[in-house]
C-alpha positions, 0 to 999 in steps of 0.5 A, a space after each residue: 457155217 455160223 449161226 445167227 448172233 445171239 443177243 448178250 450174255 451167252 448162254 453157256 459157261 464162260 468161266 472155265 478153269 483156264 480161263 479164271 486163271 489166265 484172268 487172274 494173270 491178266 488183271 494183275 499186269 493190267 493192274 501194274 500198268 495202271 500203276 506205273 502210268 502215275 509214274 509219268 507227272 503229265 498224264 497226256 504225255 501218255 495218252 499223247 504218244 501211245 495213242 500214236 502208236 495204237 493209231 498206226 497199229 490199228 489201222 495197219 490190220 486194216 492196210 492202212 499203212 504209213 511211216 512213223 516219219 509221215 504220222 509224226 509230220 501230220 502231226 506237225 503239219 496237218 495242213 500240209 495233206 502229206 499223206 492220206 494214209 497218215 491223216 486216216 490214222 490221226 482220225 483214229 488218235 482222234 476218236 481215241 481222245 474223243 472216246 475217252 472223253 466221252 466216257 470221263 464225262 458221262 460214265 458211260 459207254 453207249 451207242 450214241 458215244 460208239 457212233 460218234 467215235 466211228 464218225 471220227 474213224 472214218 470221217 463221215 457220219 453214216 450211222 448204222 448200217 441200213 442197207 443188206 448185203 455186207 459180208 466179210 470174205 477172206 482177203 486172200 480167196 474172195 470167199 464169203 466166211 461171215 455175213 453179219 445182220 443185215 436188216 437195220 432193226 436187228 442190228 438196232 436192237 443188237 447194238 441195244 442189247 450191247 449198250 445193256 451189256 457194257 453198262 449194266 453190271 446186273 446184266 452179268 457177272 463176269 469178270 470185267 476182262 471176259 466180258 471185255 473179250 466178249 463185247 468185242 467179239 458182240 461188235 465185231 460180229 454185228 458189224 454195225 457200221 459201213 466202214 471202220 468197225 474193226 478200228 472203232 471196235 479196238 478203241 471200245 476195248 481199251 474205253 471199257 477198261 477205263 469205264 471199268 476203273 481197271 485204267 485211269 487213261 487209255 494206254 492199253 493198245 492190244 492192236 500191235 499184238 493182234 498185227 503179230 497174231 492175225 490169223 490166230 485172231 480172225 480164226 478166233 473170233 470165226 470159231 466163236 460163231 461157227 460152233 461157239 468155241 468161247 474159250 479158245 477166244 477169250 483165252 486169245 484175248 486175256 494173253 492179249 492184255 497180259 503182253 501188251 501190259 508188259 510191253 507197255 510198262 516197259 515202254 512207259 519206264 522208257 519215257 519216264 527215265 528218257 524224261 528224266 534224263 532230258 530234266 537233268 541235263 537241261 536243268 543244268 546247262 540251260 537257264 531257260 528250264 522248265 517242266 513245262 519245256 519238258 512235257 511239251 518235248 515229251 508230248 509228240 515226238 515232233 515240235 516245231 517252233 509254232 509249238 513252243 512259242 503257244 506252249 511256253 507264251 514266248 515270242 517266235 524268236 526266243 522259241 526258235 532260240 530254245 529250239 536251236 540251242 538244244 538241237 546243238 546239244 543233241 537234245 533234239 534233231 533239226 529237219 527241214 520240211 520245204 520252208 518248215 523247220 520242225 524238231 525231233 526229239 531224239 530219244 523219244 523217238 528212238 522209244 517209239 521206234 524201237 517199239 514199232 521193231 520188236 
């Protein structure tokens, strides 16, 4: 039986032994990753493809699946509604953008900001929850586990206390990466919104991560992981409300960032040596190089002639030139889509998909 949430911070000691280990393991991942990411020159490239990847991982913990062929198509032909899965996950690509600006901007992470990121998750804007009777059942039996705050002034003043919390380095001292677990417990349990909590609820942890200077740009995605280990996270996260289990959920959380910051090192050493590559040879064999041509291919798996024609300030003709003679040498993989020709760029894509098997 869970009790009745309890404003931040929590009230008993968070910063076991294991803990502060497990911590010092993590932040020493996050902080390579940080690192590595200057690696790659264009820093949206990083955001650009990542934030895809998160997008789909995100919305497949809540069933929302699509091909990583249709994601990559709306991102080419939005217009074209190819999927409505594929459009509800670049919402969330979106929101994830739309966040991070957000807090670049104000250097802060406030309600008003979650609020207008969830607006973007679910493509309306509700607002808080006002009316009762909202439960998390179990998928599975149909039976009730949780029943968040039902009444509109207490989730008011939850989400309150949560702001406080995010913001307000006087409010605790804990180490940046508990508190990280902590805050998403805090939200995932008031359950603010009608719809899309848990998907918002992933992209205020990576946010506060950069509002804490512990990223420079959001590309620590813990979605992929939390898809591999999905019972264990709904456990997890149950425990803490029914008998206050903080440890085993923080613990969760820290081998969270720890593997998904190895998992995108790796990833990001791909997309800096596939770069790299892509630089040499087309340097060398075609006179129409530029870096500009090379971050442009790096920044969607997918382009289309429309794209490189804005991006260079070439004309149609010349883009479709620059397309065709690098999907003759293997560069890229030419696709037709009903009268629409779009690009693959080979090696990027082979990157993503490889990380989406493992």
């Amino acid at each position: 039986m869970n009790v009745e949430l309890q404003p931040l911070p929590p009230q008993k000691n968070i910063e076991t032994t294991a803990v502060l280990k497990q911590v010092a393991v993590a932040s020493r991942c996050l902080a390579e990753l940080k690192g590595v990411s200057f690696s790659i020159p264009n820093q949206d490239i990083l955001i650009n493809t990542l934030a895809l990847q998160e997008a789909k991982a995100s919305s497949a913990i809540e069933n929302i699946i699509t091909t990583q062929d249709d994601l990559f198509k709306e991102g080419a032909f939005p217009e074209l509604g190819l999927s409505a899965a594929a459009k509800e996950i670049a919402r969330y690509a979106q929101a994830l953008h739309a966040g991070y600006q957000l807090v670049q901007k104000n250097q802060l992470l406030t309600t008003n900001h979650i609020c207008e990121i969830q607006a973007v998750v679910d493509g309306q804007r509700p607002g808080f929850r006002k009316i009762p009777g909202t439960s998390l059942k179990n998928a599975e039996t149909g039976e009730v586990i949780y029943t968040p705050p039902q009444h509109a002034d207490v989730i008011i003043e939850l989400m309150g206390n949560l702001e406080r919390f995010i913001n307000d380095p006087e409010m605790s001292g804990l180490d940046p990466l508990i508190k990280m677990a902590i805050i998403h417990y805090q939200f995932e349990s008031i359950h603010p919104f009608y719809d899309g909590n848990g998907r918002t609820g992933r992209i205020i942890n990576v946010l506060y991560l950069v509002h804490q200077g512990l990223l420079d740009i959001p590309v620590l995605y813990l979605s992929r992981h939390i898809i591999c280990t999905k019972a264990d996270y709904y456990r997890l996260l149950q425990q803490v409300r029914d008998n206050g289990d903080w440890e085993a959920w923080i613990l969760y959380m820290l081998e969270a960032v720890q593997r998904t910051s190895l998992k995108t090192i790796q990833m990001i050493n791909g997309i800096r040596e596939a770069m790299q590559d892509y630089k040499t040879r087309i340097q060398k064999d075609f006179k129409f190089y530029s870096q500009d041509l090379i971050s442009h291919l790096f920044s969607h798996p997918y382009t289309k002639i429309d794209f490189i024609g804005t991006h260079l300030g070439v004309s149609r003709l010349t883009a479709t030139k620059y397309l065709d003679q690098l999907a003759a040498a293997g560069f890229l993989k030419k696709a037709k889509l009903g009268r629409n020709c779009y690009y693959v760029n080979v090696a990027l894509f082979e990157l993503l998909a490889m990380a989406e098997r493992e």
